[in-house]
C-alpha positions, 0 to 999 in steps of 0.5 A: 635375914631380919626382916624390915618389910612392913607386915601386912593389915593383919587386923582389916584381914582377920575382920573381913575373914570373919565374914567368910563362909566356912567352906562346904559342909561337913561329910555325913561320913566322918561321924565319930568311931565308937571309943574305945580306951585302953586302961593299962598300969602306971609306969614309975613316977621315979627313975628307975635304976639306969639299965646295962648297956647291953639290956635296951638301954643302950650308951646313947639312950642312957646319954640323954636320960632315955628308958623303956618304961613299960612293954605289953602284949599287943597281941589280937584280932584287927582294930580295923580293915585295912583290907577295906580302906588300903589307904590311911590317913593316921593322926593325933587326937588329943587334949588341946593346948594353948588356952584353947582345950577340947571339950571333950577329950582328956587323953592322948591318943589317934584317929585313922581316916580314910584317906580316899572317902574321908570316912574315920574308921577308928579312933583310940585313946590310952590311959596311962593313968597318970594324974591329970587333975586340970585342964592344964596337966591334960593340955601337957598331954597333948600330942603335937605329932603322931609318927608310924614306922615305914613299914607301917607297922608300928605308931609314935605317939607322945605324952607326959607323965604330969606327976612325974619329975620335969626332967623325967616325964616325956613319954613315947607311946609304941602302938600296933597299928593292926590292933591298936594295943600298946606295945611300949611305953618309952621314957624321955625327959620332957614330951617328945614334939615330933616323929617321922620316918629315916631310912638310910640305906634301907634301914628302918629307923624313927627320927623323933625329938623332944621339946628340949630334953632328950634332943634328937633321938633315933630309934631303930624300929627292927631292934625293939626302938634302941636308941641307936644315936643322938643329937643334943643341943650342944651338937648344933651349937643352939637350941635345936627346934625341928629336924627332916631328912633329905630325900635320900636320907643321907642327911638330916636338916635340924632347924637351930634357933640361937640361945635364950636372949641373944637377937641373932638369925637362925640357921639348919644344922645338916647332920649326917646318918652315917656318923650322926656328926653335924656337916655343916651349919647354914644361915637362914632367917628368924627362928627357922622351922620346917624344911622341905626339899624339891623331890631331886634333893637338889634344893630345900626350902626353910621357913622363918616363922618369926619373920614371916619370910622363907630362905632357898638353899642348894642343897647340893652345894648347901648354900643359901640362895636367897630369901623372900616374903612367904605371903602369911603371918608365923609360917609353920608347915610347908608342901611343895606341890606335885609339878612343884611350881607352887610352894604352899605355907600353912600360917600357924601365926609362930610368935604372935597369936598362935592362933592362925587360920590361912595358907599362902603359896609364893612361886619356887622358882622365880620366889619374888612376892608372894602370889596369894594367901587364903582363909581356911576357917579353921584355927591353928593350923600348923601342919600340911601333907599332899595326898599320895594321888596326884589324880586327887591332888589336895592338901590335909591340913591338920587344924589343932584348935578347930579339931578337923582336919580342912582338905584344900584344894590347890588348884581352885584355891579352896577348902573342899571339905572339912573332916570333925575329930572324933569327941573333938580331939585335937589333931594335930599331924600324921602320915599317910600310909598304904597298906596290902592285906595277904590273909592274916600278913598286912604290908605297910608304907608311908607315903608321906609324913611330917619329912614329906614324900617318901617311897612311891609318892616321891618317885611319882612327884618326881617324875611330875616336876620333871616334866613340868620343867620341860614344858 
């Protein structure tokens, strides 16, 4: 669906956006943790030689150029009470990119937050000791995602070796989220963009991709992260962008641009975790981004970040239904609110300026014409997650180049506050987690993350769009 509508006055809106307030004051609370860098050796810059199958290496890691670089001791006392603050939001804290750097920090690493008094609790950044010799080699090290397995015990977080070959420089950091030490360094070929959690049939795994490289990759989390299967680009047919499970994690939808230099609509490729085999191919719109599903899994929604629009589709039938405007310019992350009568975008600006600063929402159900777009004064933002209570009801955008992130309210339409990074990282995503403490034994869940609802928060927005529907 090419879009032919006329954009709206994006240069009388960003003139007046100048004369907005930024929102309410900055919490007292969020003032930065105490830094602490972890100095560890300097993996390789060459590959080394290809592993036995039967070692860690298995044939689907080797397929894709796949290794496990490093491992460490992440052995010691708590980097932080989870006893004292059970629910977490866990984020990057990165370098910036894009012409538009941290000031500060040069290093990949995280923040923890919590997620009831917004306090940051802890902030971590790891030197691999790769040569980052300019704002440019710093910038390649941003992480543009931070993952934490299900049971909240492990984080993802992703960096480049500079120095090392272009085909060759990827790099998975596996960090112990009770003591926040490296536990594995693994290597891919180019910097892995996202990771979230897959569970399919209770199993414990990480759905993570690169920016081209190495594809879609799974990692079993029980079995030292294998590389249980892969999806390359040659298996969708196009060049693959990002990827979300369904709710049930039967499926997983990877948005699919098509090659370099052909002007064609886009489409989700469904992939099945059960043989790792594309189902089916659906067409959606230009350059297609983010997926999201209503709790039931009866219907996704794609957004189109080149032609600011957004397609439904069945997903039980797995057939588009239409298409509509979604009220912002470049939509990147999407959220479905807790009854799920409101379909919230965050508008990153994709393919123009890069540099966007509002969210709009539009009506699921009848679609139709956007219903309105705010100002969040905070600059490209790109991700959006519902917190876990539905009694807090608000959204987290993370904003990568203001480094904050902004909390809004979608019910009175506004920022609520706003939370600085620590040594002003850039975070850039994360995930919600809940966490119970027995003595020395922590038990963790994520709630929400880059693939949305999981868990208990799913069942609970469930049960609230359910009801919404009756009435």
């Amino acid at each position: 669906m090419k879009n032919t509508g006329k954009r709206f006055g994006w240069g009388l809106f960003s003139l007046m956006s100048l004369l907005v307030l930024v929102g309410p004051l900055v919490l007292a609370c969020t003032q930065a943790a105490p830094k602490a860098v972890v100095q560890v050796a300097q993996p390789a810059a060459d590959a080394p030689a290809p592993a036995p199958v039967t070692g860690w290496e298995t044939e689907a890691a080797r397929k894709v150029g796949i290794k496990l670089l490093q491992t460490f001791d992440d052995s010691g006392a708590p980097a932080w009470d989870a006893q004292k603050h059970p629910m977490m939001f866990i984020t990057s804290n990165g370098p910036g990119y894009g012409g538009l750097p941290s000031a500060k920090v040069r290093l990949p690493g995280l923040t923890i937050i919590d997620a009831t008094t917004k306090e940051v609790v802890a902030s971590q950044w790891y030197d691999l000791k790769y040569k980052i010799a300019d704002e440019g080699a710093a910038s390649a090290s941003e992480p543009h995602s931070l993952g934490v397995s299900s049971d909240g015990k492990w984080i993802y977080l992703p960096a480049v070796d500079p120095g090392a070959p272009a085909t060759d420089r990827g790099r998975l950091l596996v960090i112990n989220a009770k003591t926040l030490k490296l536990h594995q360094v693994i290597g891919t070929q180019t910097l892995p963009h996202h990771s979230k959690i897959l569970t399919p049939g209770g199993k414990n795994y990480m759905l993570v991709y690169d920016f081209g490289g190495s594809g879609i990759y799974i990692l079993d989390v029980d079995n030292d992260n294998k590389v249980v299967a892969v999806i390359t680009d040659q298996d969708v047919g196009g060049r693959r962008y990002l990827a979300f499970p369904d709710p049930k994690h039967e499926t997983i939808w990877a948005t699919v641009r098509p090659q370099s230099g052909v002007e064609a609509d886009g489409w989700v490729s469904i992939i099945s975790t059960r043989d790792w085999k594309v189902k089916k191919s659906i067409t959606v719109g230009e350059s297609p981004i983010w997926v999201t599903f209503t709790a039931d899994g009866k219907y996704a929604f794609v957004d189109n970040g080149h032609d600011d629009t957004y397609t439904k589709i069945d997903a039980v039938k797995q057939q588009a239904i239409g298409g509509a405007r979604s009220g912002g310019h470049g939509p990147y992350g999407m959220a479905l609110t807790w009854d799920e009568k409101e379909l919230w975008f965050i508008n990153k600006g994709e393919g123009s300026h890069n540099r966007g600063k509002t969210v709009s929402y539009v009506d699921p159900v009848a679609m139709g014409r956007p219903k309105d777009e705010f100002f969040t004064g905070g600059i490209r933002g790109d991700h959006i997650y519902l917190h876990p209570d539905p009694k807090v009801n608000e959204f987290w955008l993370t904003m990568n180049s203001s480094f904050e992130v902004v909390v809004f309210d979608p019910v009175k339409k506004e920022v609520k506050t706003r939370i600085p990074m620590p040594d002003g990282g850039s975070t850039h995503s994360g995930a919600f987690v809940q966490y119970t403490v027995s003595g020395s034994e922590w038990k963790g869940e994520v709630l929400y993350d880059h693939g949305g609802a999981h868990g208990a928060t799913l069942a609970k927005r469930a049960e609230l769009a359910a009801a919404a529907q009756k009435k």
